[in-house]
NUKEBA-399031 format. One record per atom (N, C-alpha, C): x, y, z. Coordinates in steps of 0.05 Angstrom, whole numbers. Layout:
N
    east   north      up
       X       Y       Z
...
***
This chain:
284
    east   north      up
   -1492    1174     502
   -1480    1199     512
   -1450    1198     509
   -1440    1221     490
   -1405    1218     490
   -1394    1225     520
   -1366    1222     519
   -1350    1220     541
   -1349    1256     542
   -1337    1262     569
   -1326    1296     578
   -1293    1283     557
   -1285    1311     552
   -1263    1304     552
   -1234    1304     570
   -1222    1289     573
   -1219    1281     596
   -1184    1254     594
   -1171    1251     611
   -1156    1229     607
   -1169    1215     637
   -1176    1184     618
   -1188    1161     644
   -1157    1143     646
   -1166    1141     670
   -1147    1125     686
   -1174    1097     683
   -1164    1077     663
   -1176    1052     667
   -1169    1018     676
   -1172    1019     701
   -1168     995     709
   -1172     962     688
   -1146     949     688
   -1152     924     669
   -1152     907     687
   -1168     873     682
   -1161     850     694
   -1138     849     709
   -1130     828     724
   -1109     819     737
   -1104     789     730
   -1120     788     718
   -1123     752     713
   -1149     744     701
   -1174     748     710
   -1204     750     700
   -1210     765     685
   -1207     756     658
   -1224     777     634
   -1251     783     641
   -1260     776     661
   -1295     773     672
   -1298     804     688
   -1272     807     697
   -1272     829     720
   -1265     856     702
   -1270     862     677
   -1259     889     662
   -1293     886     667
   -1299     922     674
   -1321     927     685
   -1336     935     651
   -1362     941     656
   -1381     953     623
   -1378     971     619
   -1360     999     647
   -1364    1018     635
   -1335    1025     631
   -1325    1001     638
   -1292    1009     628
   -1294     995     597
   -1309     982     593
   -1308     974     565
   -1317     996     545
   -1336     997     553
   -1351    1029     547
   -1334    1061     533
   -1320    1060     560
   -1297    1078     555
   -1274    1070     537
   -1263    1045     535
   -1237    1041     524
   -1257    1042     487
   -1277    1041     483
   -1293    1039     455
   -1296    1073     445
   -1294    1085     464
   -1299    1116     461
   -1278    1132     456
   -1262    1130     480
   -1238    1142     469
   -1237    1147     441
   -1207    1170     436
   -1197    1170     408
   -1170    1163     411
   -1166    1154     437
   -1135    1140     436
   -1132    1116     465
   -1118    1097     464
   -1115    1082     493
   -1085    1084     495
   -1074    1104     509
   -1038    1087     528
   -1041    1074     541
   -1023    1053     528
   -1013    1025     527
    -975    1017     545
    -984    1002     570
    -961     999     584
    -940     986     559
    -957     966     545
    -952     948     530
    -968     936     501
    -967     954     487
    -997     941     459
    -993     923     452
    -980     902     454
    -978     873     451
    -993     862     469
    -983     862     498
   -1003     847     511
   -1030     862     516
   -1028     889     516
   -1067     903     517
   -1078     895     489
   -1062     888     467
   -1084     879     442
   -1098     858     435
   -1088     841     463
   -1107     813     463
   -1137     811     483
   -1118     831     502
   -1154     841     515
   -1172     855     505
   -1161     874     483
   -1183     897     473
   -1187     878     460
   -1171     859     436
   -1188     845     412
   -1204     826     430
   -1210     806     451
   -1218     795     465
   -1251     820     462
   -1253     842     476
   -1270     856     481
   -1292     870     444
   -1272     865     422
   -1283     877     401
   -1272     906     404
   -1250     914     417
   -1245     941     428
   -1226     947     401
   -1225     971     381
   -1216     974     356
   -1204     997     361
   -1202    1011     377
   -1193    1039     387
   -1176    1035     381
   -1149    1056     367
   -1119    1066     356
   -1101    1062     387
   -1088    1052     389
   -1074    1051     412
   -1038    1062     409
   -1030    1062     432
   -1001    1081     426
    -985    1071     451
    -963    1056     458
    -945    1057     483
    -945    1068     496
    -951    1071     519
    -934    1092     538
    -920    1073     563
    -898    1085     567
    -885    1068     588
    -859    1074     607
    -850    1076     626
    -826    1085     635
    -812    1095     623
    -796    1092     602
    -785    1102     587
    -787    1127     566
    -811    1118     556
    -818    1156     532
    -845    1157     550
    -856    1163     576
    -876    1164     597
    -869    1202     591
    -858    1214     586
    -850    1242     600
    -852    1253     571
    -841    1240     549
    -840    1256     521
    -870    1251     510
    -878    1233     510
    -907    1225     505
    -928    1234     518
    -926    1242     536
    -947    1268     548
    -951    1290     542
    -940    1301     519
    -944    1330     510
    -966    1316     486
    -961    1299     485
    -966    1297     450
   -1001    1283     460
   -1009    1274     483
   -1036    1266     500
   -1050    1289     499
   -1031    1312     515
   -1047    1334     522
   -1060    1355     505
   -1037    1347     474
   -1047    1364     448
   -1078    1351     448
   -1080    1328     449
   -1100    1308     443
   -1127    1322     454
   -1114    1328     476
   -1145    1339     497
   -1143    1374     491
   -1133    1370     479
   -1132    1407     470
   -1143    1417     438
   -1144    1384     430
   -1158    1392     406
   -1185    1375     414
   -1195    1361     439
   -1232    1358     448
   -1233    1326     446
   -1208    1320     446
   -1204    1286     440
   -1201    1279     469
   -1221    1256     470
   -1209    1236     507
   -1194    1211     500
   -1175    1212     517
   -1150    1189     520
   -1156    1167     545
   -1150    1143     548
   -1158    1128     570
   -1118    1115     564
   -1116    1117     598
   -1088    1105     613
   -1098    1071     617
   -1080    1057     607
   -1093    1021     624
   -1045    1011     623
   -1056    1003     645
   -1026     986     641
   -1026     960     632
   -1013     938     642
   -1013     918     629
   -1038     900     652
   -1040     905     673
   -1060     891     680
   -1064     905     711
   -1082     911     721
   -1091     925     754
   -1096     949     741
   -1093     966     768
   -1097     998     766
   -1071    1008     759
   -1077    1032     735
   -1054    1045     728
   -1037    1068     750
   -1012    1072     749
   -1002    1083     770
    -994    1065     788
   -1010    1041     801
    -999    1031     820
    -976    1002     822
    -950    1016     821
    -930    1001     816
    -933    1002     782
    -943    1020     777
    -942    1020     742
    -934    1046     728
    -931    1052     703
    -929    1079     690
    -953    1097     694
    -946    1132     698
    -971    1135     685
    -970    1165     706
    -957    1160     728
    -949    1186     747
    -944    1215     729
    -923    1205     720
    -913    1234     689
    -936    1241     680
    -949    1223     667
    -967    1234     656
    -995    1247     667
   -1002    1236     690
   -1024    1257     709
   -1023    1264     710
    -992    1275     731
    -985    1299     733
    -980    1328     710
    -974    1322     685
    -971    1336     668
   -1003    1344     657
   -1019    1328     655
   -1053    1334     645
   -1053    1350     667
   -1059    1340     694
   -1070    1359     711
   -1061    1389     709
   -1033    1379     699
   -1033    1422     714
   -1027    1439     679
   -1030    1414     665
   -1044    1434     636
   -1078    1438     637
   -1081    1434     665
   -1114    1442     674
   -1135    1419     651
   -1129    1399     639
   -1144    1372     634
   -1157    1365     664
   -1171    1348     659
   -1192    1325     679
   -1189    1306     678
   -1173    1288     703
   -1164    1266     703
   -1190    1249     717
   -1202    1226     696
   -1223    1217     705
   -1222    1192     715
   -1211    1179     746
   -1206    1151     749
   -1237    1135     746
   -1231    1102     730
   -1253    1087     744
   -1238    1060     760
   -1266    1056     774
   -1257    1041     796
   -1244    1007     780
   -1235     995     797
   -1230     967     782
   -1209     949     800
   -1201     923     782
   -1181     913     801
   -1148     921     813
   -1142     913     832
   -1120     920     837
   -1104     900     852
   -1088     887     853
   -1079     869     863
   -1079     867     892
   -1056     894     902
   -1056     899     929
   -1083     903     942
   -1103     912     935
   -1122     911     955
   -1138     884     943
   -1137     868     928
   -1156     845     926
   -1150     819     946
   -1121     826     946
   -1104     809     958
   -1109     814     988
   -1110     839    1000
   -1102     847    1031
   -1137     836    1033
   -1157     844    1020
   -1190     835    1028
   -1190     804    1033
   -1180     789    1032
   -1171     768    1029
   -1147     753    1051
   -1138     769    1063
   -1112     758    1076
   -1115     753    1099
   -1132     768    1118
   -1135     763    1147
   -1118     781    1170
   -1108     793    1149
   -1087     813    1167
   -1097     838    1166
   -1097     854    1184
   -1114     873    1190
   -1110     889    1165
   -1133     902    1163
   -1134     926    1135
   -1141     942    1137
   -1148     962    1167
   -1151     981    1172
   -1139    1009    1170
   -1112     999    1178
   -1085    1012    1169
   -1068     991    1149
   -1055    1008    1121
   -1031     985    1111
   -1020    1007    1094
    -997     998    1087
    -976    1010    1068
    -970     990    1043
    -977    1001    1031
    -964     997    1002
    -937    1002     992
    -921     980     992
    -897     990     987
    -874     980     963
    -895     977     942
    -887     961     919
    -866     940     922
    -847     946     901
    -827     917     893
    -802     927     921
    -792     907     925
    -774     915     950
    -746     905     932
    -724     925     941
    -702     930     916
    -690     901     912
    -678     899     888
    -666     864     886
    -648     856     897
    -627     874     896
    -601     880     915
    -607     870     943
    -593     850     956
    -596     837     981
    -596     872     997
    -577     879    1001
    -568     902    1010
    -595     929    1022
    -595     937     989
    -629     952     995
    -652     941    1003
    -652     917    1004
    -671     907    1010
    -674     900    1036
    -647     900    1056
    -648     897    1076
    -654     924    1092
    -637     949    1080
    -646     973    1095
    -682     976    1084
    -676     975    1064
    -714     979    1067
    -739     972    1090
    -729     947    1089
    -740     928    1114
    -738     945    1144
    -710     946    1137
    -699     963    1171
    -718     979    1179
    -722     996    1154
    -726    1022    1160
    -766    1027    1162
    -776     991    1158
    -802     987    1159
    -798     969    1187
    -785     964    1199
    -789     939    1223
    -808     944    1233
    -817     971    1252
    -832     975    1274
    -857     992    1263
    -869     997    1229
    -890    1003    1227
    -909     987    1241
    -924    1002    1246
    -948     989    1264
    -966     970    1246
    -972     988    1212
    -989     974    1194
    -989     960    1176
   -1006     941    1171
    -997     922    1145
    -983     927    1124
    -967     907    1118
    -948     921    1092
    -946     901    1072
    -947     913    1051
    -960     899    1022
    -939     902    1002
    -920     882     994
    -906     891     973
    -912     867     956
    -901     880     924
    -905     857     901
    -883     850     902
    -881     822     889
    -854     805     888
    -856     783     866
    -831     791     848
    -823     774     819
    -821     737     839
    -827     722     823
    -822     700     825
    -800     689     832
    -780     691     821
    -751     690     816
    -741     700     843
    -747     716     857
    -739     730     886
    -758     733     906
    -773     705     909
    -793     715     932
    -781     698     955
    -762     679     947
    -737     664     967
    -723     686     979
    -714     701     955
    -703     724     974
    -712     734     999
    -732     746     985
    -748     777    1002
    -762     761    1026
    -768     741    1027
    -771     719    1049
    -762     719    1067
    -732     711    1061
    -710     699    1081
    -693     729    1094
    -704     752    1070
    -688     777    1076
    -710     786    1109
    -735     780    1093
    -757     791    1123
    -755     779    1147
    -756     754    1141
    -742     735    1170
    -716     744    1180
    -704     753    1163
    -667     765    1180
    -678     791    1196
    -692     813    1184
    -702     837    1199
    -726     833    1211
    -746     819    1209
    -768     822    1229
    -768     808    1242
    -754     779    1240
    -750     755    1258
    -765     738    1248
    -767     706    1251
    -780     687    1246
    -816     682    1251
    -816     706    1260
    -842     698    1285
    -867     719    1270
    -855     740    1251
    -875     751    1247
    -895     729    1223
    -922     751    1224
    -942     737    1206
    -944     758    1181
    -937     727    1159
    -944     742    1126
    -964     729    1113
    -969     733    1097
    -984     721    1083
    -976     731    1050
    -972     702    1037
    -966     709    1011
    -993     705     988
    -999     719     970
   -1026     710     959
   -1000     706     924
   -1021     687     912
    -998     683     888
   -1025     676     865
   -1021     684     839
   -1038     686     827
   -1063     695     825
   -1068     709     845
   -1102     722     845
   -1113     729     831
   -1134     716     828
   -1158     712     805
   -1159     699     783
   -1140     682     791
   -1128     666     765
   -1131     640     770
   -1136     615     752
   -1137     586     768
   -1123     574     779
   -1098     583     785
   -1078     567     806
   -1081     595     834
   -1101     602     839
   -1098     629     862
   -1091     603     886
   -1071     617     900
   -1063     604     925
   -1055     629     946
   -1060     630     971
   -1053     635     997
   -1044     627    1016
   -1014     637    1020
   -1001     611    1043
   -1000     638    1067
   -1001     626    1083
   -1012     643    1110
    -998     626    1142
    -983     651    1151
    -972     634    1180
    -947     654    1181
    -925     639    1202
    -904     658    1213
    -884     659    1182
    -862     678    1182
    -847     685    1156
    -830     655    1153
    -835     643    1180
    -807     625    1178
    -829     598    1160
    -854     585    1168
    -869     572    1153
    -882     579    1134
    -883     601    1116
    -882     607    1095
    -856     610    1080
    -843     606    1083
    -812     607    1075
    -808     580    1073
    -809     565    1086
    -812     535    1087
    -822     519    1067
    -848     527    1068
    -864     521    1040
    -865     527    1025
    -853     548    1017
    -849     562     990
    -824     546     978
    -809     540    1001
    -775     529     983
    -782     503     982
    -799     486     994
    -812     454     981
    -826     453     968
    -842     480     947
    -861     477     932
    -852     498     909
    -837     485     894
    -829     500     859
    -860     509     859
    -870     507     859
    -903     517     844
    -906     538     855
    -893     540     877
    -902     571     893
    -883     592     893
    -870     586     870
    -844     602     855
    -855     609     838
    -868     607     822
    -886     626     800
    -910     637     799
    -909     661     776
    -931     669     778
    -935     700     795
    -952     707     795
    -961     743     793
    -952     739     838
    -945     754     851
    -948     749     871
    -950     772     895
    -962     773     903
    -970     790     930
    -954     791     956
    -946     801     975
    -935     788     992
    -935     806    1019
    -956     801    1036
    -970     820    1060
    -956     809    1087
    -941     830    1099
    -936     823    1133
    -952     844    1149
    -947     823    1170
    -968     846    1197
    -950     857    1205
    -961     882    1218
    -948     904    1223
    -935     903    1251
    -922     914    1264
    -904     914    1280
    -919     911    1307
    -925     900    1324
    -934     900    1354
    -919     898    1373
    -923     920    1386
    -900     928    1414
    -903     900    1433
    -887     901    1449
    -880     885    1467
    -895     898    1497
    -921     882    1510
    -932     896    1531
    -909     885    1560
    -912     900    1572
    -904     905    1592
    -925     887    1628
    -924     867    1624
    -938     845    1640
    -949     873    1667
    -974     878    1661
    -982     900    1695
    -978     928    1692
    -960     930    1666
    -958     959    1657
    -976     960    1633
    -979     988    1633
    -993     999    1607
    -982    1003    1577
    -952    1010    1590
    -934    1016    1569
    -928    1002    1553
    -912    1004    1536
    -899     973    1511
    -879     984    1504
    -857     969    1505
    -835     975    1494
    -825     963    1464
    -816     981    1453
    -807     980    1415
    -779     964    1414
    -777     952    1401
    -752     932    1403
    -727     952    1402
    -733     987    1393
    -711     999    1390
    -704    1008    1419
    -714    1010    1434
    -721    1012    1470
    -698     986    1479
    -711     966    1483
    -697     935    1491
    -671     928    1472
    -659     944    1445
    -645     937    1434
    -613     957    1451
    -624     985    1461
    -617    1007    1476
    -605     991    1508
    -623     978    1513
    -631     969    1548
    -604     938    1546
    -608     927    1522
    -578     911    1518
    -556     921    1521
    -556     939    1503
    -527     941    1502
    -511     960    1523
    -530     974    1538
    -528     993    1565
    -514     968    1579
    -530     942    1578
    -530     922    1606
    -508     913    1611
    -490     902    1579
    -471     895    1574
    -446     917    1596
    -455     943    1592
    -432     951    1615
    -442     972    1641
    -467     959    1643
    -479     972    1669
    -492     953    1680
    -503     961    1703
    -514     940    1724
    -543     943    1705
    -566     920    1709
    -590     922    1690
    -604     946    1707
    -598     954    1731
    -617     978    1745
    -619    1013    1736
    -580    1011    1728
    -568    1034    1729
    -572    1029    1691
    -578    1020    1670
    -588    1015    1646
    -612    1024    1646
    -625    1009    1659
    -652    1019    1652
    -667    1039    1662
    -647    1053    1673
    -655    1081    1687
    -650    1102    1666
    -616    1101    1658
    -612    1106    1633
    -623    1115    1604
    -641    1082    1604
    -654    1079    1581
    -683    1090    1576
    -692    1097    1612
    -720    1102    1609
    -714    1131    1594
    -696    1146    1611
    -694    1171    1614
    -696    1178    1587
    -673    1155    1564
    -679    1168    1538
    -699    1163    1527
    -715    1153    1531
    -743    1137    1518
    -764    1152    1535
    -766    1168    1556
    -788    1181    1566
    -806    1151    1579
    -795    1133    1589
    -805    1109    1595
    -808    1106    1628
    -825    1092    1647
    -813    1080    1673
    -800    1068    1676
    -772    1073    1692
    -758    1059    1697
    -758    1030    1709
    -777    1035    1728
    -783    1010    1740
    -793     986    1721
    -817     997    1715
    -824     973    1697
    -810     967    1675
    -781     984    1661
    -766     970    1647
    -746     957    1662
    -741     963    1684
    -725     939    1707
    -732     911    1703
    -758     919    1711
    -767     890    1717
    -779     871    1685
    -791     886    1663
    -781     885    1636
    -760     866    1631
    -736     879    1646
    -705     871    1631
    -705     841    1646
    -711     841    1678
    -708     817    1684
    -713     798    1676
    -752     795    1673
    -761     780    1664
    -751     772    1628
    -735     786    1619
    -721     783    1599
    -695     765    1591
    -688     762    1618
    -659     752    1624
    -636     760    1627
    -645     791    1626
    -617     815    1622
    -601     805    1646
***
């Protein structure tokens, strides 16, 4: 049975040539065209597969001019399949421009399912996956990368970013400066590949081990923290956000801790009392 015509979104390996599914093989043999993040490195997996299909670049760069010339494709009854250089296309990859442009020339954007790093990695990590954020590469620039962080401290849910080899010392030592030493990450490095490793514990002993182990400097890498948990209130119900207790400091510094945290409830919609006694047991 031929394909609808259609542009597929087809998931590639991550590392396991084992894991390209039959009917993504299926599809990439049908097509009348494959975009290619990269046809150098996709022409060792299709030739790997016997896959002979005409292939063509697409990539950040001509991603926006190369989409007219797709959509002729499906306008003359031809199906096209999207693969990047390895996971699901779109994610942290090229390929946005071009959805967006099929879809609202009224084409049928047909995903199949497959690997993906971020979620192979988080099934795997131990850190909750109920709620998480995806928040790709975190900027290289010390600088952005610190407001980024900032501006993630107190999400509640897991957060998943990818990270180059070359800078995972960074983005490490950057997360320990904003979330503190104490939170829990977990780095996954090579997944699905024969050196797959998982180092797992607070940012400060994963940081540790990463800078005594060159080996854990290379390679494809994952890199999951848990999400933000309030501070309970010992007898109270409430929990206070570090941006609350960061407020309740610097009040203290020129108020009595009573006449602060009266202050502070007021702006926080908080009990005063129990941030009184909060502050004490704090050492304010």
């Amino acid at each position: 049975m031929g394909l609808s015509v259609a542009l597929y979104i087809v998931p590639t390996p991550i590392g396991n040539l084992e894991d390209l599914s039959s009917r993504a093989i299926t599809v990439l043999k049908q097509v009348s065209l494959i975009a290619c993040e990269d046809t150098r490195h996709s022409g060792k997996l299709l030739s790997h597969f016997s896959i002979e299909t005409k292939k063509m670049a697409l990539h950040d760069h001509n991603e926006r001019d190369r989409a007219q010339g797709i959509i002729q494709k499906l306008s003359n009854g031809e199906s096209v399949a999207l693969i990047s250089d390895a996971g699901t296309p779109l994610i942290s990859d090229p390929g946005y421009h071009l959805v967006s442009q099929v879809r609202a020339a009224g084409f049928d954007v047909s995903p199949l399912p497959g690997p993906c790093a971020a979620i192979t990695a988080l099934s795997a990590s131990g850190l909750p996956s109920d709620r998480f954020s995806f928040e790709g590469f975190l900027p290289s620039k010390e600088k952005g990368r610190v407001d980024k962080l900032t501006a993630l401290k107190e999400d509640p849910r897991t957060l998943i970013f990818y990270e180059s080899p070359h800078r995972i010392l960074h983005s490490l030592t950057s997360i320990s400066a904003v979330f503190g030493d104490e939170r829990q990450v977990v780095m996954a490095r090579e997944v699905t590949k024969v050196f797959e490793t998982f180092l797992s514990g607070t940012v400060a002993e994963v940081l540790a081990k990463v800078s005594q182990d060159s080996n854990q400097q290379k390679g494809e890498i994952v890199l999951m923290c848990h999400g933000f948990r309030q501070v309970k209130i010992e007898g109270d119900e409430q929990a206070i956000p570090a941006k609350v207790m960061q407020t309740l400091t610097l009040l203290n510094e020129e108020l009595p801790l009573k006449k602060a945290a009266a202050i502070t409830a007021e702006i926080y919609g908080l009990k005063k009392n129990a941030l009184y006694k909060h502050g004490l047991a704090s050492g304010l």
